[in-house]
DSSP file (Angstrom, degrees, kcal/mol; ACC not computed):
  #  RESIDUE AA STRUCTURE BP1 BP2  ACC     N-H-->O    O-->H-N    N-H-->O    O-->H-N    TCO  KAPPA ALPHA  PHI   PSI    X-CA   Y-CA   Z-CA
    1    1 A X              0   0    0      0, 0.0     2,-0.4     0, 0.0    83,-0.0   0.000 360.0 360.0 360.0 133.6  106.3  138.6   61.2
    2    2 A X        -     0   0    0      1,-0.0    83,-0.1    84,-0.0    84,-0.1  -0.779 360.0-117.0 -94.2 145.0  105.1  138.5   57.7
    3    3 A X        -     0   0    0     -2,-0.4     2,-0.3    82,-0.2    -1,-0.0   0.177  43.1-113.7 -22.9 170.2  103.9  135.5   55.3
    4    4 A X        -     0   0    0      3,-0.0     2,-0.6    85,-0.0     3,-0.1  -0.917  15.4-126.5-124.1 126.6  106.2  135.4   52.6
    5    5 A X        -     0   0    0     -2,-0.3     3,-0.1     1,-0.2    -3,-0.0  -0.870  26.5-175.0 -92.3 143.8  104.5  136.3   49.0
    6    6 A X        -     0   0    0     -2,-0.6     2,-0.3     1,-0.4    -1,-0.2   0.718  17.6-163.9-128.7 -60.6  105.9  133.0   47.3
    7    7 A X        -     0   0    0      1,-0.1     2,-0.5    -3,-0.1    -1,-0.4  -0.620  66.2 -30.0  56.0-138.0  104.2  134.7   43.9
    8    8 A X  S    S+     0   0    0     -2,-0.3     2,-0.5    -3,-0.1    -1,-0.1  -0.587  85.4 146.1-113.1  73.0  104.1  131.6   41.7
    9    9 A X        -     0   0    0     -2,-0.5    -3,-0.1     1,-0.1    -2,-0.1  -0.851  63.7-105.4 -85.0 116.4  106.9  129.5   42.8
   10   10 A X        -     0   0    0     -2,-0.5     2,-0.5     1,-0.1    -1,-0.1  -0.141  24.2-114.1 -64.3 169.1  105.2  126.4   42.2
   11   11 A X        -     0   0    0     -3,-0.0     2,-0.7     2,-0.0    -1,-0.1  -0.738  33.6-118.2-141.3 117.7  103.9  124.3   45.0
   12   12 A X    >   -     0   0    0     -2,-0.5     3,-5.2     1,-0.1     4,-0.4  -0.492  22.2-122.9 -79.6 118.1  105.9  120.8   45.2
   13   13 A X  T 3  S+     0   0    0     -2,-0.7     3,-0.4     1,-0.3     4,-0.3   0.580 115.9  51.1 -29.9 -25.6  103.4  117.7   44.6
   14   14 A X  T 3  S+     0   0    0      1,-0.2    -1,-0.3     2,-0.2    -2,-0.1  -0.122  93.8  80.8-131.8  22.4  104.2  116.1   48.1
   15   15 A X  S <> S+     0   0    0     -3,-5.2     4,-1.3     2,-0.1     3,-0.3   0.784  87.1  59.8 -64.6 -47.1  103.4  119.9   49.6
   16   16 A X  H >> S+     0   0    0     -4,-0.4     3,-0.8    -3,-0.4     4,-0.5   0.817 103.0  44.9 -68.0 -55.6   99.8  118.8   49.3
   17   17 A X  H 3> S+     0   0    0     -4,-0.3     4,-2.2     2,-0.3    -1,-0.3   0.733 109.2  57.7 -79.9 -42.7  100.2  115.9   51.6
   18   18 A X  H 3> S+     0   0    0     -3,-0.3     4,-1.3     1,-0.2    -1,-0.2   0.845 109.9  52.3 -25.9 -57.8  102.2  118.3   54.0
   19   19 A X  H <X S+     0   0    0     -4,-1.3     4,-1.0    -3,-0.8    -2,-0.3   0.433 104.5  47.4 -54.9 -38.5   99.1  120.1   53.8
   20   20 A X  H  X S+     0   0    0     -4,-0.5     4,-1.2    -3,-0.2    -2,-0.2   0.861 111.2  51.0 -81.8 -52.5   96.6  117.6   54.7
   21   21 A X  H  X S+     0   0    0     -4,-2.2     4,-0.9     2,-0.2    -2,-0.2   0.877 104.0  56.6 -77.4 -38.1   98.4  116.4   57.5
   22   22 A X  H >< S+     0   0    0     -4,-1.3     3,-1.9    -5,-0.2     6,-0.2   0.988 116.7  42.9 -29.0 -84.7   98.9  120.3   59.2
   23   23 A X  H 3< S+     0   0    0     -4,-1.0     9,-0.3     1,-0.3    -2,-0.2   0.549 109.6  49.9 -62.1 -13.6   94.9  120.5   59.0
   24   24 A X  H 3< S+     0   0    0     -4,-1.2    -1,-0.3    -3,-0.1     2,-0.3   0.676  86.9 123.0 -89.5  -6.4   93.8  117.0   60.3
   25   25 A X    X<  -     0   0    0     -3,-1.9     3,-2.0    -4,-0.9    -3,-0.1  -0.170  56.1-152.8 -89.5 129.7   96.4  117.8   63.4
   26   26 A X  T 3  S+     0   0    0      1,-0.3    -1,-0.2    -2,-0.3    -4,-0.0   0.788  83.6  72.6 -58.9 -25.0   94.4  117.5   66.3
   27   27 A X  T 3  S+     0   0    0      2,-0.1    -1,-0.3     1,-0.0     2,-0.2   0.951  74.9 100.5 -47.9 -46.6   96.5  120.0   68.6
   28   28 A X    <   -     0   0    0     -3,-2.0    -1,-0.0    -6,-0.2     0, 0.0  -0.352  58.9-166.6 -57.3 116.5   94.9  122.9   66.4
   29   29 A X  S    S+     0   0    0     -2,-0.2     2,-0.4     1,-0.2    -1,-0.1   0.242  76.0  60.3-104.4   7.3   92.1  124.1   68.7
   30   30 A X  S    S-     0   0    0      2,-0.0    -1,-0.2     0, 0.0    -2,-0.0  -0.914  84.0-134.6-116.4  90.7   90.6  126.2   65.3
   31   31 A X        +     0   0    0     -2,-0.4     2,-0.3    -7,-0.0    -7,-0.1  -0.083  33.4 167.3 -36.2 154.3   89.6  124.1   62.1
   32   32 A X        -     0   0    0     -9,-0.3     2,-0.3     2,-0.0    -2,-0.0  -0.927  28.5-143.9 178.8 155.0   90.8  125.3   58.8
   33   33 A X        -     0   0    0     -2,-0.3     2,-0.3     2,-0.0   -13,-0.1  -0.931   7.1-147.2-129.8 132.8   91.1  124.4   55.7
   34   34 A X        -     0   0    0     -2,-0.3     2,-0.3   -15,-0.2    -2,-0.0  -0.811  16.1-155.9-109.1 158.9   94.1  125.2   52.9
   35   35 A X        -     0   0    0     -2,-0.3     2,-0.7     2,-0.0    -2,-0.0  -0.992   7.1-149.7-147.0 110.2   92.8  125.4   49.2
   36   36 A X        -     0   0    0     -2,-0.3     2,-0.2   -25,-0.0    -2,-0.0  -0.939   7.0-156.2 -94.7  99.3   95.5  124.8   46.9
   37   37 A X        -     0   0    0     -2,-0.7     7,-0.1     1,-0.1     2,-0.0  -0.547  17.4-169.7 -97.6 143.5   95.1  126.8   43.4
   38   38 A X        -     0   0    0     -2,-0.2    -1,-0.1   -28,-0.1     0, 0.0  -0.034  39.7 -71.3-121.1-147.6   96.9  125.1   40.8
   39   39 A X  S    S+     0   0    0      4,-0.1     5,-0.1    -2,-0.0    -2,-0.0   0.586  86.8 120.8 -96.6 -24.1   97.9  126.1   36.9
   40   40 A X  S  > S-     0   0    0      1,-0.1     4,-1.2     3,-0.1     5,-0.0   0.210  83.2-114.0 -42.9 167.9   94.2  125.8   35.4
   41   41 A X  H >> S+     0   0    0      2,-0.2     4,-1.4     3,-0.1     3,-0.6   0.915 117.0  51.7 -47.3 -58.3   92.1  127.9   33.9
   42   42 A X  H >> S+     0   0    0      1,-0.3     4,-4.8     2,-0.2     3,-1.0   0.983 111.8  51.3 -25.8 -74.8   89.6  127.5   37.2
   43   43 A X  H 3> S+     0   0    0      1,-0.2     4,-1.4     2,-0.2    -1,-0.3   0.629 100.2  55.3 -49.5 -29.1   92.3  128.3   39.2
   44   44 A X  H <X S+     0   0    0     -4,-1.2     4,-1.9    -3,-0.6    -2,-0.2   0.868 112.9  50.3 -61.7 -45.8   93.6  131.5   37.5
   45   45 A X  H <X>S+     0   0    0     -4,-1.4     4,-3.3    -3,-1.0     5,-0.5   0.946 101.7  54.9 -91.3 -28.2   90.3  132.8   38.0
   46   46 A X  H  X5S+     0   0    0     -4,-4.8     4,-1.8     2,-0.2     5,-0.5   0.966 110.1  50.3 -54.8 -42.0   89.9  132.0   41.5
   47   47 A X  H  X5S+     0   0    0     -4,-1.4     4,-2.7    -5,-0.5     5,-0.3   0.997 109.1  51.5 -72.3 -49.9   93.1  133.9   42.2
   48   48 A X  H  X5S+     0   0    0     -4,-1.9     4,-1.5     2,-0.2     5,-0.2   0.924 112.7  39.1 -73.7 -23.4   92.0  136.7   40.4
   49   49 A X  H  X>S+     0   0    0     -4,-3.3     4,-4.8    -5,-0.2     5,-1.0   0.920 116.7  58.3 -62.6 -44.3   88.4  137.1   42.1
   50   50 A X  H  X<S+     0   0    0     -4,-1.8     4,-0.9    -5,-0.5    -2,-0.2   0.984 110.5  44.7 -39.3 -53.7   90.8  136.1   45.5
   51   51 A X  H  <5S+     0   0    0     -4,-2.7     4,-0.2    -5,-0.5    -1,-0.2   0.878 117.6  41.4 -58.0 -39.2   93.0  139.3   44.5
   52   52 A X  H  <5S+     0   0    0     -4,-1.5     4,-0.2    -5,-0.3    -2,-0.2   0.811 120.0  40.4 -80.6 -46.6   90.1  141.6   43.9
   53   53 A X  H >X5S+     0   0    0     -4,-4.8     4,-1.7    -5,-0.2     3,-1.2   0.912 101.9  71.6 -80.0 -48.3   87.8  140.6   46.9
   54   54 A X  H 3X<S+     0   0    0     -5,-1.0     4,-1.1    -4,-0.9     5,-0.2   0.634  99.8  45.4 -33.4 -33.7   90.7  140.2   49.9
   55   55 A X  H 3> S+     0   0    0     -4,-0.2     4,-1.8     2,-0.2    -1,-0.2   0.795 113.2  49.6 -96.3 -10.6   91.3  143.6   50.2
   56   56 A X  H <> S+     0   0    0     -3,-1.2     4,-1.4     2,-0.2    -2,-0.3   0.978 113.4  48.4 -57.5 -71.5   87.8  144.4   50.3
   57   57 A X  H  X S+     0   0    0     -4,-1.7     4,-1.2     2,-0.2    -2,-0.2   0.648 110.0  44.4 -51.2 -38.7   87.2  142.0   52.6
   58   58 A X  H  X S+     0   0    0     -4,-1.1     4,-2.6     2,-0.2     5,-0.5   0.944 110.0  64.4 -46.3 -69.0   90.1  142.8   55.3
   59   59 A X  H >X S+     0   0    0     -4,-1.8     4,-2.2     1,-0.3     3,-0.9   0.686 109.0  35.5 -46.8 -63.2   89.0  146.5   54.7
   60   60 A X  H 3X S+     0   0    0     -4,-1.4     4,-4.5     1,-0.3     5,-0.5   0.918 119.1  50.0 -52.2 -66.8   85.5  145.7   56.2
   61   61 A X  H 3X S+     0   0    0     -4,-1.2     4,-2.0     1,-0.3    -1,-0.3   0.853 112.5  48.0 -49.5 -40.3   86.9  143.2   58.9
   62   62 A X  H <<>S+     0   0    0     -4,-2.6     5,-2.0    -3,-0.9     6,-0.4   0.905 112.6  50.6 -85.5 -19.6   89.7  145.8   60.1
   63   63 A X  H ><5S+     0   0    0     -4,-2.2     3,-1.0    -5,-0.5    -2,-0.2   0.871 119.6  31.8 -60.5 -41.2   87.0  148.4   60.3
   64   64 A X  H 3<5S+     0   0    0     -4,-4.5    -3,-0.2    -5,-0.2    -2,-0.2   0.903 116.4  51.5 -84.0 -17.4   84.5  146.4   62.4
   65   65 A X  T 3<5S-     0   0    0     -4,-2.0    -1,-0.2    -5,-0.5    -2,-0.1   0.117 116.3-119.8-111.8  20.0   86.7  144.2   64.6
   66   66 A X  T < 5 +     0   0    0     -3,-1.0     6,-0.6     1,-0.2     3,-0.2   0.876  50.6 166.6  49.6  38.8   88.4  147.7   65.3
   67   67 A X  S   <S+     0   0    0     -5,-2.0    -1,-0.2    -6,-0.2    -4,-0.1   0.545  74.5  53.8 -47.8 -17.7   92.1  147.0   64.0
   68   68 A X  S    S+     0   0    0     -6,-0.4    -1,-0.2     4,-0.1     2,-0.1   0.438 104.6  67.8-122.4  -9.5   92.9  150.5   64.0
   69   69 A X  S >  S-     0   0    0     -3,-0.2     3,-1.1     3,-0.1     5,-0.4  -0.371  91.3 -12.8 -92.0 178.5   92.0  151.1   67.4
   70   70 A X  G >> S+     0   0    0      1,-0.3     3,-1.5     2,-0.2     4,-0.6   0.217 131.7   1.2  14.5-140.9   92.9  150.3   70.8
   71   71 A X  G >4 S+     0   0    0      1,-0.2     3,-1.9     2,-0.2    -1,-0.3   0.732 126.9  70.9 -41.1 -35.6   95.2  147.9   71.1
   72   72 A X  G <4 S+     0   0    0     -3,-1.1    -1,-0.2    -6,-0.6    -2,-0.2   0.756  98.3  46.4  -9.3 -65.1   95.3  147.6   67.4
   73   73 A X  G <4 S+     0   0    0     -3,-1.5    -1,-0.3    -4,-0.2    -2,-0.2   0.580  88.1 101.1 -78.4   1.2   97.1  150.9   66.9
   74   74 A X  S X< S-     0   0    0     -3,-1.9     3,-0.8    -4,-0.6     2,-0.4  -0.537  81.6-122.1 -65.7 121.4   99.7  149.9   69.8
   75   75 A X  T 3  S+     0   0    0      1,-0.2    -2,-0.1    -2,-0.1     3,-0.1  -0.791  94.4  15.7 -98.8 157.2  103.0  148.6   67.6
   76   76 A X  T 3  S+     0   0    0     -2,-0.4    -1,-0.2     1,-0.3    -3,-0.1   0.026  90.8 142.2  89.1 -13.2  104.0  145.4   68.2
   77   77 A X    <>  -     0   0    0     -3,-0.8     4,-1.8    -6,-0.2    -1,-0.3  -0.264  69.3-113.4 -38.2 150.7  100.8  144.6   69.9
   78   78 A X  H  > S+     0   0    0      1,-0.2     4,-1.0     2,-0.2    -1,-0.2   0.547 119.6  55.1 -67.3  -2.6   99.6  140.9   69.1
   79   79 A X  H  > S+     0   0    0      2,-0.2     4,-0.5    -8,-0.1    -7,-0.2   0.712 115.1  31.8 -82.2 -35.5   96.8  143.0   67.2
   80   80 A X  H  > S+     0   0    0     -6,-0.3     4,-1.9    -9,-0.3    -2,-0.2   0.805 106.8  61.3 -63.3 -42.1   98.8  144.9   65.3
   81   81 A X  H  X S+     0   0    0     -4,-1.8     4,-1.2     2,-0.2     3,-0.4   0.898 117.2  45.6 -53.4 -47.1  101.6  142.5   64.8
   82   82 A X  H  X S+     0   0    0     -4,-1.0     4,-0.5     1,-0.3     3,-0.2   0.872 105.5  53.7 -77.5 -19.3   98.0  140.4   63.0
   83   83 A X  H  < S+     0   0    0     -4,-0.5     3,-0.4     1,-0.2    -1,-0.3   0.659 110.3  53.0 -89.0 -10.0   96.7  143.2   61.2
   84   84 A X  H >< S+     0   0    0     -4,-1.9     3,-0.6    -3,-0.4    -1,-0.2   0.755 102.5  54.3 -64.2 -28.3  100.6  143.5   59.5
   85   85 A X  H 3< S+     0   0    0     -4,-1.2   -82,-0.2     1,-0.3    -2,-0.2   0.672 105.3  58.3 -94.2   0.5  100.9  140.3   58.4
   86   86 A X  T 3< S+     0   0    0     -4,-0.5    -1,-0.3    -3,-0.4    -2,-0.2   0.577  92.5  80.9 -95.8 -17.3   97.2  141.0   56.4
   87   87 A X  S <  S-     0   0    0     -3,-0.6     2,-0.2    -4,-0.3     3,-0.1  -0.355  85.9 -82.4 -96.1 177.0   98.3  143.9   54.3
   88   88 A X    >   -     0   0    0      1,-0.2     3,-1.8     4,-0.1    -1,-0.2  -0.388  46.2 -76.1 -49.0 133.4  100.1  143.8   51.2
   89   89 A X  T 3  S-     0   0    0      1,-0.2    -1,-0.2    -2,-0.2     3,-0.1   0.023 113.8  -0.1 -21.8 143.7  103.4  143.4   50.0
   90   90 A X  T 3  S+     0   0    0     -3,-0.1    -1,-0.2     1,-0.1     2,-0.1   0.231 102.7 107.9  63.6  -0.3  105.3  146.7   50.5
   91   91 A X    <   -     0   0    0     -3,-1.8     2,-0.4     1,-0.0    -1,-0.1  -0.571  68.7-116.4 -98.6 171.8  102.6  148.7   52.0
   92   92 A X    >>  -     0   0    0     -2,-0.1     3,-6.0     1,-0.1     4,-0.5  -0.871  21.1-109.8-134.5 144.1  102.7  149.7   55.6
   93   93 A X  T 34 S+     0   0    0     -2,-0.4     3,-0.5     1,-0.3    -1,-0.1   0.695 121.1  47.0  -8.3 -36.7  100.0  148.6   58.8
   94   94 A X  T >4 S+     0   0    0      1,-0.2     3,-2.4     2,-0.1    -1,-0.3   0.649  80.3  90.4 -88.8 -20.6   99.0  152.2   58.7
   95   95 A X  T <4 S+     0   0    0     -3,-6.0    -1,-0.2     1,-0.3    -2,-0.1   0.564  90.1  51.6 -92.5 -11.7   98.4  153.0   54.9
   96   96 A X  T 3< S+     0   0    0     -4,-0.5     2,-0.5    -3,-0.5    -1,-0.3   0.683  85.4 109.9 -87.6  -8.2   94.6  152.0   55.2
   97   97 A X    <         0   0    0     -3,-2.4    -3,-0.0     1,-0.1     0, 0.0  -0.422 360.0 360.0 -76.0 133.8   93.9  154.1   57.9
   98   98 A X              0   0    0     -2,-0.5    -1,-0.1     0, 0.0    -3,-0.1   0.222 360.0 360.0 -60.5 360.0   91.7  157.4   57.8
């Protein structure tokens, strides 16, 4: 199942709060943090370094943690199934692979 690219459909003020209470909830056995980018100036540029570095960054991660392997190339695998929901809009599990 894929994320949904939202683009910039703005982010409803009493999302935040939504948001806060999702990460303090104790059941989640992984901490995390959401980062909320807003309309600024700051923020536009953190989304564009975000844009630039992310696939850079996946690339390395799917290479070392072996995405493209073993279970990884199985579809439907939970290893595949994560390494789909990491690629881009329209492009497919496979399209990075060598």
């Amino acid at each position: 199942m894929r994320v949904p690219d939202l683009g910039s459909v703005p982010l409803p003020a009493d999302a935040v709060g939504l948001l806060e209470g999702i990460a303090s909830t104790r059941s989640i056995r992984q901490p995390f943090q959401f980062v909320v980018l807003t309309d600024g100036p700051k923020a536009q540029q953190a989304k564009s370094i975000i844009a630039e570095s992310a696939p850079e960054l996946w690339g390395g991660k799917r290479a070392s943690d072996g995405y493209d392997r073993g279970s990884g190339a199985v579809d439907g695998s939970p290893k595949a199934r994560m390494a789909a929901t990491m690629q881009p809009p329209g492009s497919t599990p496979w399209s990075n692979r060598s």
